[in-house]
N, C-alpha and C positions, 0 to 999 in steps of 0.2 A: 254484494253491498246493497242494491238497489232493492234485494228481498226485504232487507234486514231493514233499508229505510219505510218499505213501506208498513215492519210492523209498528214500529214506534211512533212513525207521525208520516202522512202523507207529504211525500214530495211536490212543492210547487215549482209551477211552471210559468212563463210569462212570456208573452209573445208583444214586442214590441215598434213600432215602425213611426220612424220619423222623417219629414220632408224638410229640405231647405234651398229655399231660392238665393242668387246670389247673380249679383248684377253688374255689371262693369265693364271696360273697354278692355279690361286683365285678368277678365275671368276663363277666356279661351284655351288658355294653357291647362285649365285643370280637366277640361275632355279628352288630352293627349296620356293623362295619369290615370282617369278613369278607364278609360279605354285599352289601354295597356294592362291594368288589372282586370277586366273584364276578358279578354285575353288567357292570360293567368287563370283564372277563374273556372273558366270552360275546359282550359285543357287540363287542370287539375280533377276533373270530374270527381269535385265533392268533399273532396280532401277538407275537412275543417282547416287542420293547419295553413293551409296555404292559403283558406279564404281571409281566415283572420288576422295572416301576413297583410295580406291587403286592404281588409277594413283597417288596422293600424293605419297602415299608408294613407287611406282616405280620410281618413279623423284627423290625422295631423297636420294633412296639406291642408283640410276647410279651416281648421285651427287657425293656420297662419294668412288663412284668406278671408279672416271676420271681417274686415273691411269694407269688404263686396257682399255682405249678408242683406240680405233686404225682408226677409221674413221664411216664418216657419210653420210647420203643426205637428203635432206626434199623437199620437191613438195606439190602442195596446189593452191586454185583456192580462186576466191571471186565472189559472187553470190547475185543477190537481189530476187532470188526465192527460198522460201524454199523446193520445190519439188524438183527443179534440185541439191542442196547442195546435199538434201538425196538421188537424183539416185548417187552423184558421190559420197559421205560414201560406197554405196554399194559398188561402183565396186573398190573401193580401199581397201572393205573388204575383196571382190571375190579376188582381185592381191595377199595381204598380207597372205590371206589361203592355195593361190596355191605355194607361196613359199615353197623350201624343207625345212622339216620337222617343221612344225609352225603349226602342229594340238595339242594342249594336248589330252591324252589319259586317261579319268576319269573312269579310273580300279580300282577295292578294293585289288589287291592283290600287290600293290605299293611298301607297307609294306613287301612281304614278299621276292622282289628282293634280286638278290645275292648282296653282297656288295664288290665281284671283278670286276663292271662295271665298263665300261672306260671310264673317265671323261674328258669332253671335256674341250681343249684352246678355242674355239673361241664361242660368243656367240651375236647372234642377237636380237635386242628390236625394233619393230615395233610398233610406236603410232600414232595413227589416232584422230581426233578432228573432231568435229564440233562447231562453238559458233558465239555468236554476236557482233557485233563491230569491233572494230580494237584493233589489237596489233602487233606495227611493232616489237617486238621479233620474234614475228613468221613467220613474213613477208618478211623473208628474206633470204640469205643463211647461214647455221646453219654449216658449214660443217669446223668450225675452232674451237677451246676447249675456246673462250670466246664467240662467241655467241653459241653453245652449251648452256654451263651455263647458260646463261639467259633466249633461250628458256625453257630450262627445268621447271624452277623460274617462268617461265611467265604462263605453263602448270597448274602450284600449285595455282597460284593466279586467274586462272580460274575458277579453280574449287570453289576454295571460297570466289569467288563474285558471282559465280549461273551465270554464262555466258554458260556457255557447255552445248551442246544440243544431243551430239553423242561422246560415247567415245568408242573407241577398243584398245585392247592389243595383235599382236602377238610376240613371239620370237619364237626363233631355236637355238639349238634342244628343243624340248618342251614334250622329253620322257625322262626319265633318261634310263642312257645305250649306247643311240645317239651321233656320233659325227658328228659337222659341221666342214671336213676339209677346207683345205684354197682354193681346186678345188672347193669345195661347193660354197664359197662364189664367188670367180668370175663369178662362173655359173650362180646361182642366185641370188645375190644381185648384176649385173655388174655397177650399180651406187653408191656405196660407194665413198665416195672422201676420203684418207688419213688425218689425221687430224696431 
C-alpha cells in the first residue's frame, strides 16, 4: 500500500509537540497517572497500541483538569519524508528530556517515600506525535482553552483511527518529592503562552 501511495501522491507526515502547564493545589494527582503510564510505556517497549492506550488516558484526565490549565504552546512541522519526520521526533524528544526535571525515575522503593513530601502547584505535560494526514486541530495555534480542547480530542481520535506513527510523553516534575517552581517554568518552558 505505502508503494502504491507513493505513486499517486506523496504521503504527508507531521510531526507535532504540544506543552501544557497546569497549576493548582489538585494538580498532584495527575503525576500519580502520568507516572504509572510512563510505567506502561517503558515496559511496553514501543508498542503503539499501548502507547496510545495511554495518551488516550492522558488527554482525558487534562480534559477533565481544564481548570488547573494556566497556559500552553505547540510547534510541529509537516514533511513528505519519513526519515526526516523521524530525525525531527528525535530531536524534540532530545529538547523535551533535556527540560528540567522530565526524566521518571523507575525505582522500587517509590513505595516506601516518606509521605511529608512537598507537593507541587505547578505541573508540565509534554506530548510529541507523529501520524499521517492532516488534522487542522493540530495545525494550528493551541495556546487558548478552546482549541486546547479540540486538539486534545483530535490526539484520541488519532490514536483510534491507527494514524500515529510516534508517540512521547514527558512532564515535570516527574519524581515525587520534586517541585517545579514558577522561576522553573520561565527558565525552561520560556514559550508557554498564558491561556
Amino acid at each position: 500500500m505505502r508503494a502504491f501511495n507513493r505513486m499517486i501522491g506523496r504521503t504527508r507526515y507531521v510531526v507535532f509537540r504540544m506543552m501544557l502547564h497546569l497549576s493548582g493545589s489538585e494538580v498532584a494527582p495527575i503525576l500519580g497517572m502520568l507516572n504509572r503510564n510512563a510505567r506502561a510505556a517503558r515496559d511496553a517497549d514501543g508498542d503503539l497500541e499501548v502507547l496510545g492506550d495511554g495518551l488516550v488516558e492522558i488527554c482525558q484526565t487534562l480534559l477533565q483538569y481544564d481548570e488547573y490549565w494556566r497556559s500552553a504552546a505547540n510547534e510541529g512541522d509537516v514533511f513528505w519524508d519519513e526519515g526526516e519526520a523521524g530525525d525531527y521526533v528525535n530531536e524534540l524528544f532530545t529538547d523535551s528530556a533535556e527540560r528540567y526535571l522530565s526524566e521518571p525515575e523507575f525505582s522500587s522503593n517509590e513505595v516506601n517515600e516518606p509521605l511529608s513530601l512537598p507537593v507541587t502547584r505547578n505541573v508540565i505535560v509534554m506530548i510529541t506525535v507523529a501520524y499521517e494526514g492532516e488534522v487542522p486541530e493540530l495545525e494550528t495555534d493551541v495556546s487558548n482553552i478552546r482549541a486546547l480542547k479540540e486538539a486534545l480530542k483530535a490526539l484520541i481520535n488519532l490514536h483510534y483511527s491507527h494514524k500515529l506513527m510516534a508517540i512521547q510523553v514527558h512532564f515535570s516534575p516527574a519524581r515525587l518529592g520534586e517541585e517545579l517552581s514558577n522561576d522553573h517554568l520561565l527558565q525552561y518552558y520560556p514559550e508557554l503562552i498564558p491561556l
